[in-house]
Backbone atoms as SQL, in Angstrom:
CREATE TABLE atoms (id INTEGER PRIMARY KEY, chain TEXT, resi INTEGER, resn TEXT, atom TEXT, x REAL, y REAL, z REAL);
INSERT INTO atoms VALUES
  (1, 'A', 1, 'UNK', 'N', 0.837, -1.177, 0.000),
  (2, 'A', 1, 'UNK', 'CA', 0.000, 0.000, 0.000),
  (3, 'A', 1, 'UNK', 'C', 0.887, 1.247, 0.000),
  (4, 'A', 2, 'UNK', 'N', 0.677, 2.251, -1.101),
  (5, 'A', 2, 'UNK', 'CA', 1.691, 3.362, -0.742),
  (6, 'A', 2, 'UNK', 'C', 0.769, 4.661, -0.078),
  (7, 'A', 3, 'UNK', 'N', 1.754, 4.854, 0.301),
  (8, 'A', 3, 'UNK', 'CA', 1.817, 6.439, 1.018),
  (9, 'A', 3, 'UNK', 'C', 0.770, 7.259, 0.018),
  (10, 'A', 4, 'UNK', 'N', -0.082, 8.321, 0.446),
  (11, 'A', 4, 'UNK', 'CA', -0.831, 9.391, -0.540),
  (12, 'A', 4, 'UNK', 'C', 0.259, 10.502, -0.242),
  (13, 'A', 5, 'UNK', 'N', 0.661, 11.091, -1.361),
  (14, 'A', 5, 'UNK', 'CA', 1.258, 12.235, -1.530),
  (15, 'A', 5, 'UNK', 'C', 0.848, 13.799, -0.719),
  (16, 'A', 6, 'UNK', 'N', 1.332, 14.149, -0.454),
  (17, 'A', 6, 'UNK', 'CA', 0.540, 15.315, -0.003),
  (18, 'A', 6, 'UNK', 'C', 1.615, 16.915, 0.028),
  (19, 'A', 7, 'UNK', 'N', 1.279, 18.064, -0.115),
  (20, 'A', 7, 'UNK', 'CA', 2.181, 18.471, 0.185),
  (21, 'A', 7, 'UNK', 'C', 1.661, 19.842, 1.567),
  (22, 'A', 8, 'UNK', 'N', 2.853, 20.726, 2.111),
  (23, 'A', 8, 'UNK', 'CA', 2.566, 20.978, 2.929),
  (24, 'A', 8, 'UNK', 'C', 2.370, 22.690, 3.214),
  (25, 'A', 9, 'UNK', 'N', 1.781, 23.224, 3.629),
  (26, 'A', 9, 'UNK', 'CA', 1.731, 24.877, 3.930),
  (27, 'A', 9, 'UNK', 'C', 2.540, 25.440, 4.891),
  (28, 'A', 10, 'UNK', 'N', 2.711, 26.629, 4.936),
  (29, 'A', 10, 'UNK', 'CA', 3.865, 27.261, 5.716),
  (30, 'A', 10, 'UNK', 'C', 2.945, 26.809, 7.138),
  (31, 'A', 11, 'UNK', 'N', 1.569, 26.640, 7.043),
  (32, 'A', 11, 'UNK', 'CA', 1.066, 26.448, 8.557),
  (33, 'A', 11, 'UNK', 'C', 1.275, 25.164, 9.282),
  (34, 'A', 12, 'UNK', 'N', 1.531, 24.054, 8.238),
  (35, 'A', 12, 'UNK', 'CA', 2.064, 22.810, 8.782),
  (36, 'A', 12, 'UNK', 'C', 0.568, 21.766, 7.837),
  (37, 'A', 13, 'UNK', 'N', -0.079, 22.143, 7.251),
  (38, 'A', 13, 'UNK', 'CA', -1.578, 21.815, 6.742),
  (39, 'A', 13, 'UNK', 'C', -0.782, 20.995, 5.813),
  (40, 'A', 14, 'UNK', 'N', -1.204, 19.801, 5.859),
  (41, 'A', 14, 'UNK', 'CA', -1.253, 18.421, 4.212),
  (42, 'A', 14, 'UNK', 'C', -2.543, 19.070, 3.940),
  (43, 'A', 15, 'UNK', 'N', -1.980, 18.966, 2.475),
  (44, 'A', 15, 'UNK', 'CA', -2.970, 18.788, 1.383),
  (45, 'A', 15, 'UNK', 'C', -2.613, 17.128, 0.650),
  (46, 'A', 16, 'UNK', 'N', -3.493, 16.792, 0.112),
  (47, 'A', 16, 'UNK', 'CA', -3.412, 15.747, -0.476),
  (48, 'A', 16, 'UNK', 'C', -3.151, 15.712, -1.785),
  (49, 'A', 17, 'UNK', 'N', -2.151, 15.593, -2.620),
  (50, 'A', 17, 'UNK', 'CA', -2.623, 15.873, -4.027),
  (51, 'A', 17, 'UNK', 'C', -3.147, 14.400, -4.701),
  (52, 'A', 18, 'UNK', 'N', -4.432, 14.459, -5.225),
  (53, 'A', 18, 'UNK', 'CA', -5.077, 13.453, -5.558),
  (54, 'A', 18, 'UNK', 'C', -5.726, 14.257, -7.062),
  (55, 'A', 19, 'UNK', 'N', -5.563, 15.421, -7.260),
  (56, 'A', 19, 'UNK', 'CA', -6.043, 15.912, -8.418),
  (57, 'A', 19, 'UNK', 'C', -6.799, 16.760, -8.339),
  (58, 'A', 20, 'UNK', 'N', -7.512, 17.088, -6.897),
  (59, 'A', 20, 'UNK', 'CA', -8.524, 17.899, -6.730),
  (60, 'A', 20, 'UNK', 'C', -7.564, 19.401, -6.325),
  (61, 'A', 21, 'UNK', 'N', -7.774, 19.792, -7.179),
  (62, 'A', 21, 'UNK', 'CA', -7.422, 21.762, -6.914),
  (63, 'A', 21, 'UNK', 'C', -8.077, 22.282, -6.441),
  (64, 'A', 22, 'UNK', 'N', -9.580, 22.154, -6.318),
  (65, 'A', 22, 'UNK', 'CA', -10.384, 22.960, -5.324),
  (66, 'A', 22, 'UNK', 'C', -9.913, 22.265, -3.811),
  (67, 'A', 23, 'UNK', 'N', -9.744, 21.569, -3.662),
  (68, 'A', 23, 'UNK', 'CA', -8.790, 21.080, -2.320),
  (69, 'A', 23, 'UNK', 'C', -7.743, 21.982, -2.190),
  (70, 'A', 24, 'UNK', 'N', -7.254, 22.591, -2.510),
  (71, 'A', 24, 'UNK', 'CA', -5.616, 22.630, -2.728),
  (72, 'A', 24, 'UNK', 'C', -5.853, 24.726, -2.576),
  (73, 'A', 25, 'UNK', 'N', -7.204, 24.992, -3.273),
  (74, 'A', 25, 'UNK', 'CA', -7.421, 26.187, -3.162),
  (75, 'A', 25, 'UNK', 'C', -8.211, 26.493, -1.822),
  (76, 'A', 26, 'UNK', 'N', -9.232, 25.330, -1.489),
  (77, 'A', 26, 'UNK', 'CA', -10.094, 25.860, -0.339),
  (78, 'A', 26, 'UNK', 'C', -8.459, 25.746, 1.078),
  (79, 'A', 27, 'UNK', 'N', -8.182, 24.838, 0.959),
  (80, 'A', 27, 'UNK', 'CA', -6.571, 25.298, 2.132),
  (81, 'A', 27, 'UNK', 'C', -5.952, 26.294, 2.158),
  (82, 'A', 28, 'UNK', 'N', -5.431, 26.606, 0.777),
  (83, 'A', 28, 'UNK', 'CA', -4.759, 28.175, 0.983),
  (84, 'A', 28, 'UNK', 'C', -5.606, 29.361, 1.439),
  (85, 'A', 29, 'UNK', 'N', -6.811, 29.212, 0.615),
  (86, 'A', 29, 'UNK', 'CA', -7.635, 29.957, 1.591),
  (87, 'A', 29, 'UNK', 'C', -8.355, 30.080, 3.608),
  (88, 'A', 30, 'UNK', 'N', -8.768, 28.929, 3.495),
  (89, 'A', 30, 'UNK', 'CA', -8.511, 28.285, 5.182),
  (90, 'A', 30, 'UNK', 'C', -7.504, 28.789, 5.715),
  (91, 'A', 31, 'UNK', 'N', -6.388, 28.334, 5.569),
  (92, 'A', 31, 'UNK', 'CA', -4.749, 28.518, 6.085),
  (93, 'A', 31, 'UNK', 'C', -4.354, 29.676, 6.140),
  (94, 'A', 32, 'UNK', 'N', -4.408, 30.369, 4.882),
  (95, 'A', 32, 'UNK', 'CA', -3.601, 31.633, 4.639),
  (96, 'A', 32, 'UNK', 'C', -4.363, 32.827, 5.040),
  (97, 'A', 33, 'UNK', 'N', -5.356, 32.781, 4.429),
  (98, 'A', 33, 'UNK', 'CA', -6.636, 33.778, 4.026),
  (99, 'A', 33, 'UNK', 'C', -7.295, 33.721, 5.707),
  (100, 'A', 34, 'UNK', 'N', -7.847, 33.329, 5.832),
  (101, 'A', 34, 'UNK', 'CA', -8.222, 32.790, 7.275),
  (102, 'A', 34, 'UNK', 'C', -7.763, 32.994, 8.186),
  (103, 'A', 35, 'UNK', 'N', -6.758, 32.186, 8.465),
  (104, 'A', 35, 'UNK', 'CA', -5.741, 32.539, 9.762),
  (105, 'A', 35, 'UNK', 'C', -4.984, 33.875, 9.849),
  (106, 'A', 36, 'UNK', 'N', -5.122, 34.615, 8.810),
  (107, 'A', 36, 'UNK', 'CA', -4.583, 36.180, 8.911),
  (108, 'A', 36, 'UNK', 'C', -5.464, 36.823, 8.883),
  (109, 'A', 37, 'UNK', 'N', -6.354, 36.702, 9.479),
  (110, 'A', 37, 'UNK', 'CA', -7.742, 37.490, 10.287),
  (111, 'A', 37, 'UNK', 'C', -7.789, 38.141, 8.159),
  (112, 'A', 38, 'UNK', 'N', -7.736, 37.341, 7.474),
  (113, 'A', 38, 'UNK', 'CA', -8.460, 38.183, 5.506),
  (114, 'A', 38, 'UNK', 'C', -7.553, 39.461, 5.579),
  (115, 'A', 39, 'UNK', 'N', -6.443, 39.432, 6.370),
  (116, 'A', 39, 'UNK', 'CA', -5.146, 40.284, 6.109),
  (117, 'A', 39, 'UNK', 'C', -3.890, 39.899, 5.190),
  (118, 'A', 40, 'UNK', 'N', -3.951, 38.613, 4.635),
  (119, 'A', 40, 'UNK', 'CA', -2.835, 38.327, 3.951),
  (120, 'A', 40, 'UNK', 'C', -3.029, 39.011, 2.619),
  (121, 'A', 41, 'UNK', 'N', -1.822, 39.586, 2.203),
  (122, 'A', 41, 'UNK', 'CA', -1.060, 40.086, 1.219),
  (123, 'A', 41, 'UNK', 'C', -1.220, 38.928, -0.617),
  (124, 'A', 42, 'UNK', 'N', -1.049, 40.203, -1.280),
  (125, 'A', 42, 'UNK', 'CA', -0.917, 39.448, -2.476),
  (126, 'A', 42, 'UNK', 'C', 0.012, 38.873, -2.618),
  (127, 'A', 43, 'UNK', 'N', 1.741, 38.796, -1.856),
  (128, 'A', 43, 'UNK', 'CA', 2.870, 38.379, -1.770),
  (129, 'A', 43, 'UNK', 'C', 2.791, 37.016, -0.953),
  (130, 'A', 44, 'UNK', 'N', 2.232, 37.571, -0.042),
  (131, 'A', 44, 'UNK', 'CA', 1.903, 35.759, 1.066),
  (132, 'A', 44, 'UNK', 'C', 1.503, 34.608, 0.213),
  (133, 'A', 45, 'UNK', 'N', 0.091, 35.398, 0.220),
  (134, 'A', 45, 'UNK', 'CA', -0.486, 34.194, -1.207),
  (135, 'A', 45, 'UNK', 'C', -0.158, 33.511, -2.223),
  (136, 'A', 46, 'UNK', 'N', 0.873, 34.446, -2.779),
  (137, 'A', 46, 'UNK', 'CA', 1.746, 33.895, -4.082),
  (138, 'A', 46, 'UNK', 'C', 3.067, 32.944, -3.742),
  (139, 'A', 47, 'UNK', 'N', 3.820, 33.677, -2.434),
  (140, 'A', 47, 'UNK', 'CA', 4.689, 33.118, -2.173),
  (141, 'A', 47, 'UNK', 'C', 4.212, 31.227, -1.839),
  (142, 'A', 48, 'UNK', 'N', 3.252, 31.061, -1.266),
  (143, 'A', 48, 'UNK', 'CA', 2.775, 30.046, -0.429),
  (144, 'A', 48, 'UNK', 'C', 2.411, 29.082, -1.412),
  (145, 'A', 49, 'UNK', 'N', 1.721, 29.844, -2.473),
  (146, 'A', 49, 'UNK', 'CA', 1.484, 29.015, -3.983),
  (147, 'A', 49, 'UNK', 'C', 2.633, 28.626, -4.786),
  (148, 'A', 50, 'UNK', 'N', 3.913, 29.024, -5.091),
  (149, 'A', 50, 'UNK', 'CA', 4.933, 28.996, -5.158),
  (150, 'A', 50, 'UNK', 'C', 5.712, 27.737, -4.649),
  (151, 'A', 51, 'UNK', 'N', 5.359, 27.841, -2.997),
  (152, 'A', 51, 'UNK', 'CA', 6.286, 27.019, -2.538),
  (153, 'A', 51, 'UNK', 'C', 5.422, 25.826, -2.549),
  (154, 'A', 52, 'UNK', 'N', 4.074, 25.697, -2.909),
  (155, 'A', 52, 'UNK', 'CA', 2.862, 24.340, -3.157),
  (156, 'A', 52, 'UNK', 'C', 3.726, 23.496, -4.546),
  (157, 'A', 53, 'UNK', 'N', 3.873, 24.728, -5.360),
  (158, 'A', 53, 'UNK', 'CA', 4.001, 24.423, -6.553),
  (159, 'A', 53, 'UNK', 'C', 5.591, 23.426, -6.557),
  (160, 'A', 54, 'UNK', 'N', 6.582, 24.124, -5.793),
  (161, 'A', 54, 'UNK', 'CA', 7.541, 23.590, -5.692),
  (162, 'A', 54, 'UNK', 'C', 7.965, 22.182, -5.222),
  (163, 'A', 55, 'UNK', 'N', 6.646, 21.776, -4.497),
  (164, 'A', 55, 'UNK', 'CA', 7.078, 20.486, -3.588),
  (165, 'A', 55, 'UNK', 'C', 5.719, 19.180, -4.439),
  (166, 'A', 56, 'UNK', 'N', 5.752, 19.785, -5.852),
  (167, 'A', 56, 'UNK', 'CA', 5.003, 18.828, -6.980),
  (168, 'A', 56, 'UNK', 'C', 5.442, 18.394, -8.178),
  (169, 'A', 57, 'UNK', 'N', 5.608, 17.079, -8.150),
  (170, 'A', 57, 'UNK', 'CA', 6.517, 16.697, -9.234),
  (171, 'A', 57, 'UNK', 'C', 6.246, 17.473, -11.055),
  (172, 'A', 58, 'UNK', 'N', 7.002, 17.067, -11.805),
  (173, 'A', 58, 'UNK', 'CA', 6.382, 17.630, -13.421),
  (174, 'A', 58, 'UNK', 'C', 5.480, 16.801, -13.618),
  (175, 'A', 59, 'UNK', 'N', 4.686, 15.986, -13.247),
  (176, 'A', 59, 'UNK', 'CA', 3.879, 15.788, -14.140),
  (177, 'A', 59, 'UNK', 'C', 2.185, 16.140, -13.060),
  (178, 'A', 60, 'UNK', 'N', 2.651, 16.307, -11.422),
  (179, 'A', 60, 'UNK', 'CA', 1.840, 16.561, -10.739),
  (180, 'A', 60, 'UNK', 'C', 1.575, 18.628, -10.797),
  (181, 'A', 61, 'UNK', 'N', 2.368, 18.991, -11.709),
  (182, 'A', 61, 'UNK', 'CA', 2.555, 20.275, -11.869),
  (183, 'A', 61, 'UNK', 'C', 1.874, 20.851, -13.031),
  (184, 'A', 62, 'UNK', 'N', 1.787, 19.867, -14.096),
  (185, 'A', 62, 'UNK', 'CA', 1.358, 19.796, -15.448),
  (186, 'A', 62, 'UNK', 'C', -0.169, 19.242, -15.357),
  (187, 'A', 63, 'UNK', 'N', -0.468, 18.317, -14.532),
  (188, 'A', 63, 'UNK', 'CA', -2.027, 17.865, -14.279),
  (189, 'A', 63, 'UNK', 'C', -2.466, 19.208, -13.666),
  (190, 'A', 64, 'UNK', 'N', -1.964, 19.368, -12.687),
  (191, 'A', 64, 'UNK', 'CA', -2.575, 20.627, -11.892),
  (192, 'A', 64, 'UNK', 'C', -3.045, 22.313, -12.455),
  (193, 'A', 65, 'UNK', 'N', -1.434, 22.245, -13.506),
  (194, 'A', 65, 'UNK', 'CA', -2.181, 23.232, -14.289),
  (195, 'A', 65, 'UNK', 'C', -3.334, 23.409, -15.179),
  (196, 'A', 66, 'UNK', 'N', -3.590, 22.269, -15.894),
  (197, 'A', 66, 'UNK', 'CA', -4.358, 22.051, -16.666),
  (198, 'A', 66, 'UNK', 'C', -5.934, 21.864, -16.445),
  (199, 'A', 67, 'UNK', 'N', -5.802, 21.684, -15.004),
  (200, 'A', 67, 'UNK', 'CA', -7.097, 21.263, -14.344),
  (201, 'A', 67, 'UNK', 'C', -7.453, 23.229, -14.003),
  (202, 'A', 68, 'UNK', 'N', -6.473, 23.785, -13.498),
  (203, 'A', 68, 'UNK', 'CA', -6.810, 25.334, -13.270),
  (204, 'A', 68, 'UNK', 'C', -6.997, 25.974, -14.421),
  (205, 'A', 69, 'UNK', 'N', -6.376, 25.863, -15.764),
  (206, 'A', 69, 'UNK', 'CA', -6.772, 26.304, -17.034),
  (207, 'A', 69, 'UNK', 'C', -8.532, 26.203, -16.938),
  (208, 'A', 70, 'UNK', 'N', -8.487, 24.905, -16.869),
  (209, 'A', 70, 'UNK', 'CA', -10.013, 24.825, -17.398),
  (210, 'A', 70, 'UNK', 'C', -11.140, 25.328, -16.058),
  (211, 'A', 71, 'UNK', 'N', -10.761, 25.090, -15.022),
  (212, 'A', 71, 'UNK', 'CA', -11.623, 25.646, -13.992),
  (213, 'A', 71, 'UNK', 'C', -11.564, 27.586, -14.423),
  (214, 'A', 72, 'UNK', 'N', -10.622, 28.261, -14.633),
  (215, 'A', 72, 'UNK', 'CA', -10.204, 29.440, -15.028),
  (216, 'A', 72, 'UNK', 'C', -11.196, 29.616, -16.238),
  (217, 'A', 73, 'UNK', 'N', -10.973, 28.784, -17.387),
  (218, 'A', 73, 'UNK', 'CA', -12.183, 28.690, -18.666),
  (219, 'A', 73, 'UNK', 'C', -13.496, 28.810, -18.082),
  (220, 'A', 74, 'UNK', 'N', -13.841, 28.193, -17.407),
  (221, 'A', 74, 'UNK', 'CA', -15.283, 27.768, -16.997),
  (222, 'A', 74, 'UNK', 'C', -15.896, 29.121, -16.496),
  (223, 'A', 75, 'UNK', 'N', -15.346, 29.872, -15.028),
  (224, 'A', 75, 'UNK', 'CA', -15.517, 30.450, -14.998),
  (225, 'A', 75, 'UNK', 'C', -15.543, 31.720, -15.520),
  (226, 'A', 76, 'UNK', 'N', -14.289, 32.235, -16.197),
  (227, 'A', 76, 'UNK', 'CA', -14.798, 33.168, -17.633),
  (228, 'A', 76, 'UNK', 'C', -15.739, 33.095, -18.294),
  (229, 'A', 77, 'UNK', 'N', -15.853, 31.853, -18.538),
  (230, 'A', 77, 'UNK', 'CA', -17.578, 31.508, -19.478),
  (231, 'A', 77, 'UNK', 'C', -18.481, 32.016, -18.715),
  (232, 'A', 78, 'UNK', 'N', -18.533, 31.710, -17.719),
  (233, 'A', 78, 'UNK', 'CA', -19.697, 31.944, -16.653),
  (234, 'A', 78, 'UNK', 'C', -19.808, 33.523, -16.546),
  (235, 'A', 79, 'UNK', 'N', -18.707, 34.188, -16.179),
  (236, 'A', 79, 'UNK', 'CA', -18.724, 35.375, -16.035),
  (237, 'A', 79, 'UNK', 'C', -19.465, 36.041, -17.006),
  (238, 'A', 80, 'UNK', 'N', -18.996, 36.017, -18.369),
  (239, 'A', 80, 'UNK', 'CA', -19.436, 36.316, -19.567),
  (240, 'A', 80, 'UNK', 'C', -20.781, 36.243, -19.547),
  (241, 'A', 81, 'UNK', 'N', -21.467, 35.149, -19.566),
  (242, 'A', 81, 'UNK', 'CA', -23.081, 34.527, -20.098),
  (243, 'A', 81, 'UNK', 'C', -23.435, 35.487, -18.941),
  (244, 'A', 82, 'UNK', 'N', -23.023, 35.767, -17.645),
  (245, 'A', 82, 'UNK', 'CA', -23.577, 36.056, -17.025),
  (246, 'A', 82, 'UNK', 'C', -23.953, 38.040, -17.068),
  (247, 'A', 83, 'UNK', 'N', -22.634, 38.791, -17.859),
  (248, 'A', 83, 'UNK', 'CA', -23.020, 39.877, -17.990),
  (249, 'A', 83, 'UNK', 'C', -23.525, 40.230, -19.403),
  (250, 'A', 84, 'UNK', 'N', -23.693, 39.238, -20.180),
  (251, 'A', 84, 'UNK', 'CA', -24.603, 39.250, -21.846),
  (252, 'A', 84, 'UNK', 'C', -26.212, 39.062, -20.666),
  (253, 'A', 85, 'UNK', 'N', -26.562, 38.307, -19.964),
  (254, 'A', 85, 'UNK', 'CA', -27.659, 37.978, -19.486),
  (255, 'A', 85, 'UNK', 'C', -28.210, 39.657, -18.813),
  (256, 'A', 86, 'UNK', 'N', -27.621, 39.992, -17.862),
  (257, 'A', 86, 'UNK', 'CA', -27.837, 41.465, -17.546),
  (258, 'A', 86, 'UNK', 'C', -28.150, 42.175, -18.348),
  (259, 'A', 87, 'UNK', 'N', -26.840, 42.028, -19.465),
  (260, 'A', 87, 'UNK', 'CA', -27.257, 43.216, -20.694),
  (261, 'A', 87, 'UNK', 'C', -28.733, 42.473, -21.615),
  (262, 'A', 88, 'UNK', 'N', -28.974, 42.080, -20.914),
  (263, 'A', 88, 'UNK', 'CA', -30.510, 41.638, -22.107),
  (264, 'A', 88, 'UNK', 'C', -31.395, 42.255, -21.385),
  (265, 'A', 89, 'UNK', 'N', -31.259, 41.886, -19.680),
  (266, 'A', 89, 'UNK', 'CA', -32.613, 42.517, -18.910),
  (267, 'A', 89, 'UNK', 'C', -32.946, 43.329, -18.160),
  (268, 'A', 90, 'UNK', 'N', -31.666, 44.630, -19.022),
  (269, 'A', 90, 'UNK', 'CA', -32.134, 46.327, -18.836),
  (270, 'A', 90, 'UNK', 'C', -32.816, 46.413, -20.388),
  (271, 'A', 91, 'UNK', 'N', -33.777, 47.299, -19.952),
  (272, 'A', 91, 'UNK', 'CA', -34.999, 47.908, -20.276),
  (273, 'A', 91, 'UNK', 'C', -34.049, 49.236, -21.249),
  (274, 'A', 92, 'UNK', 'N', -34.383, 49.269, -22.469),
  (275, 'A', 92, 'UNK', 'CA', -33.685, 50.812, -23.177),
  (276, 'A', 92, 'UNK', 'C', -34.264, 52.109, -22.816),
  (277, 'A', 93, 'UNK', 'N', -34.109, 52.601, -22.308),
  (278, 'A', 93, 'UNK', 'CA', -34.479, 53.772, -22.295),
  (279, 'A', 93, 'UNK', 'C', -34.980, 54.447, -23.844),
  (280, 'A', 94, 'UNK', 'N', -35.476, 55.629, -23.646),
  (281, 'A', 94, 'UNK', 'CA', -35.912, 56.503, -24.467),
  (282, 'A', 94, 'UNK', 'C', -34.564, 56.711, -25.561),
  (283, 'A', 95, 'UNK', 'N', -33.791, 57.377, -24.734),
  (284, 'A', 95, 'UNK', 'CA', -32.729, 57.697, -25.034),
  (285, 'A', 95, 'UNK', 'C', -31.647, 56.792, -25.764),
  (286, 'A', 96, 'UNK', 'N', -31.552, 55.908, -25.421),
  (287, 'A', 96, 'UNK', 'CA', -30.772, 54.307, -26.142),
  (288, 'A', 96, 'UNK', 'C', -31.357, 53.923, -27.098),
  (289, 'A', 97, 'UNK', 'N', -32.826, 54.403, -27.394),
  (290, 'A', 97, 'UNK', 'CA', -33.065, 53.971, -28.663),
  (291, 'A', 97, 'UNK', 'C', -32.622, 55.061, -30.028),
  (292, 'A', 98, 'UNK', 'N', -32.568, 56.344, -30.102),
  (293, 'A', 98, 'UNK', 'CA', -32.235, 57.079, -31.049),
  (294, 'A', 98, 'UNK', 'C', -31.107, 57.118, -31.256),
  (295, 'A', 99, 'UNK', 'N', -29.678, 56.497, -30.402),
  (296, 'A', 99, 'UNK', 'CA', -28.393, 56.502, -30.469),
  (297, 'A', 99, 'UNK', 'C', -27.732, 55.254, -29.829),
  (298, 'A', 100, 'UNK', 'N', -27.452, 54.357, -31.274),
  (299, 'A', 100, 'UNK', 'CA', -27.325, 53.312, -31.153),
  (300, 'A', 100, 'UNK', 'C', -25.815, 53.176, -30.533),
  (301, 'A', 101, 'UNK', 'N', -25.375, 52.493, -29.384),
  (302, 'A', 101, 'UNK', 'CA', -24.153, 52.748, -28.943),
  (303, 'A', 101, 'UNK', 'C', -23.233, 51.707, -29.006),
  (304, 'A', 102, 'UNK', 'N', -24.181, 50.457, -29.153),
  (305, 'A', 102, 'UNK', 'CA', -23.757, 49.262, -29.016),
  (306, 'A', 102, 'UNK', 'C', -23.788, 49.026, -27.605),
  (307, 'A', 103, 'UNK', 'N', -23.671, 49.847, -26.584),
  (308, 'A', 103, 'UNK', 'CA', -23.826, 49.177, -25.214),
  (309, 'A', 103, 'UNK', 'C', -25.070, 49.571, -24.388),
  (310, 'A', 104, 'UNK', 'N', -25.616, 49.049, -23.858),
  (311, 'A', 104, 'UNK', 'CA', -26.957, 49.276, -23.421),
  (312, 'A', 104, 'UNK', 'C', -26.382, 49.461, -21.780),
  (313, 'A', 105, 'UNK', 'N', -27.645, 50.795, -21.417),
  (314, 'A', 105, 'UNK', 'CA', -27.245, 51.555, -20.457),
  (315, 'A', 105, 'UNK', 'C', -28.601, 51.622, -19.270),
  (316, 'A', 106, 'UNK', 'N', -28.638, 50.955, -17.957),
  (317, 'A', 106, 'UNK', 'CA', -29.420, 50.639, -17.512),
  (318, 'A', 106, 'UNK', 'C', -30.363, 52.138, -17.115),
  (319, 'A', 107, 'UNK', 'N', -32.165, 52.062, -17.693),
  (320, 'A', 107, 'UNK', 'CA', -32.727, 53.006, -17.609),
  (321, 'A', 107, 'UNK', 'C', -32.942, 53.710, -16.423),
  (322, 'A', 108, 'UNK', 'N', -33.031, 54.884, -16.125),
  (323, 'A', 108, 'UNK', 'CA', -32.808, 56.155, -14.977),
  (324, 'A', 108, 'UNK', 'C', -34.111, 56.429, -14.625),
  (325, 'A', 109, 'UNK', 'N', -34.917, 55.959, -14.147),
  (326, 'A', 109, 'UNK', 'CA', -36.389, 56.590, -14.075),
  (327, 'A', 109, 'UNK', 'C', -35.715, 58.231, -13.086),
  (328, 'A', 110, 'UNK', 'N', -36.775, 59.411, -13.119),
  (329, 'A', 110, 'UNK', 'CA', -36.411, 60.397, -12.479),
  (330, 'A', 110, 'UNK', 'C', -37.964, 60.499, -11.701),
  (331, 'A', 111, 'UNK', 'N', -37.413, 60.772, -10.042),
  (332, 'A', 111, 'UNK', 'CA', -38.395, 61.069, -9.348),
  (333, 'A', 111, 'UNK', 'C', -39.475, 61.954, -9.745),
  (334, 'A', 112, 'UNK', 'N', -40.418, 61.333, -8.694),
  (335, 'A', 112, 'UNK', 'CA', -41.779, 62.291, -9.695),
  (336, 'A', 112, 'UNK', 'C', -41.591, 63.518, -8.447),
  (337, 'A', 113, 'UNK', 'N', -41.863, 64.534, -9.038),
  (338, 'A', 113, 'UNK', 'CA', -42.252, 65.593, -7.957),
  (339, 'A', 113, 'UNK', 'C', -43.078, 66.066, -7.437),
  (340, 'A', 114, 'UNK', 'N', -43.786, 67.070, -6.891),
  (341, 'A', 114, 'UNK', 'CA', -45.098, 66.895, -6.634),
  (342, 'A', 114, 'UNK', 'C', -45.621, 67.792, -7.312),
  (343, 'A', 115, 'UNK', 'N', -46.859, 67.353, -7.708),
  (344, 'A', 115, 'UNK', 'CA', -47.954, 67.630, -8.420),
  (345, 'A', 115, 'UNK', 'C', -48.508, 69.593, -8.198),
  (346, 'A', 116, 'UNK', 'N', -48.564, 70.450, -9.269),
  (347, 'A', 116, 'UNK', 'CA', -49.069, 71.705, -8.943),
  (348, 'A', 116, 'UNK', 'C', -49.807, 71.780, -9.184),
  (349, 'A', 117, 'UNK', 'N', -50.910, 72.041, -8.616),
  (350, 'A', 117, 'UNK', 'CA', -52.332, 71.734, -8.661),
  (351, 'A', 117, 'UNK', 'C', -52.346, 73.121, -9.258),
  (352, 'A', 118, 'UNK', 'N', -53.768, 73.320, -10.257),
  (353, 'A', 118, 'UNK', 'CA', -53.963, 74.248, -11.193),
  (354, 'A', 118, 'UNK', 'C', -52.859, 75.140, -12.906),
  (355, 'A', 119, 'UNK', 'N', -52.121, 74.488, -12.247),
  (356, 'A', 119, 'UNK', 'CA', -50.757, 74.720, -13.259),
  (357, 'A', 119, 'UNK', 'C', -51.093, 73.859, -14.488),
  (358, 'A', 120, 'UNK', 'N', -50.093, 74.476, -15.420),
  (359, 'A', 120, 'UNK', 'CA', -49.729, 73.853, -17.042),
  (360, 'A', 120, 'UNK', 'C', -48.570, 73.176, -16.548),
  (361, 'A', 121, 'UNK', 'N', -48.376, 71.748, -17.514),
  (362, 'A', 121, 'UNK', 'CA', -46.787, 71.551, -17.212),
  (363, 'A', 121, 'UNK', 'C', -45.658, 72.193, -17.638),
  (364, 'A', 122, 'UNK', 'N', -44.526, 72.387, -17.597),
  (365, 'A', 122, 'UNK', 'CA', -43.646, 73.226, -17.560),
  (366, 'A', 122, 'UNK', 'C', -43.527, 72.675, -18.772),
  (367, 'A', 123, 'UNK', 'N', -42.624, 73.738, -19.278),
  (368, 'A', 123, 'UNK', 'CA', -42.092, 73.650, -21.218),
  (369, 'A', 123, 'UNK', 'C', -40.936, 72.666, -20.784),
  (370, 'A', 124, 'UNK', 'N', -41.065, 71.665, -21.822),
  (371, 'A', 124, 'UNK', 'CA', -39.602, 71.163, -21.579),
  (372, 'A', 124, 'UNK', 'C', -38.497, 72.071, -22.703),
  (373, 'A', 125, 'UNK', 'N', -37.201, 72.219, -21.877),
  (374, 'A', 125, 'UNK', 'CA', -36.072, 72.928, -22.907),
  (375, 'A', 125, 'UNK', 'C', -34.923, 71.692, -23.459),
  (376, 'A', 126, 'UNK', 'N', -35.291, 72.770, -24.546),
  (377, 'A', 126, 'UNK', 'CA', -34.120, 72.276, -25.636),
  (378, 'A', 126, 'UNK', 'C', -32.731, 72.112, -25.059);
């Protein structure tokens, strides 16, 4: 029976490498992110990823990337569909329709004010 691989964090934390990167990300976060009261540095983080990276063989380095490529893909996709979806379900304004911009601009309703009883409405200006 062999040993499971694992490697280790500056906090003393095994990770297991079995292939799962969301493992490998929810720890650094736990560990790093976490235990520095959500004060750690963009340098900590990197450094710590760095030294993950270092204690994984080439081909446990090459799976791993490839698995973050595509988790990285996925979510871009997601991101995307997700702000084409927004941009479908603002409403055009008045204004967005006579000047086509290509980007659609979420409509401004303007408070109503109050009502002058006996009055004309005001001229609108040019």
């Amino acid at each position: 029976m062999s040993k499971e691989r694992t490697v280790r964090l500056s906090t003393g934390f095994e990770v297991p490498l079995d292939g799962d990167l969301l493992a490998i990300i929810e720890a650094l976060y736990k560990e790093i992110t976490l235990s520095n009261v959500l004060n750690s540095s963009f340098e900590t983080m990197r450094a710590e990823i760095l030294a993950v990276i270092d204690q994984m063989s080439a081909a446990e380095q090459r799976s791993y990337l490839a698995e973050s490529l595509f988790l990285n893909s996925v979510t871009y996709e997601n991101e995307m569909l997700s702000a084409y979806v927004r941009r479908l379900s603002v409403t055009p304004g008045p204004a967005s329709k006579a000047k086509n911009t290509g980007r659609s601009k979420p409509a401004v309703k303007k408070a109503a004010g109050p009502k002058r009883a006996g009055r004309k409405p005001a001229r609108k200006r040019r």
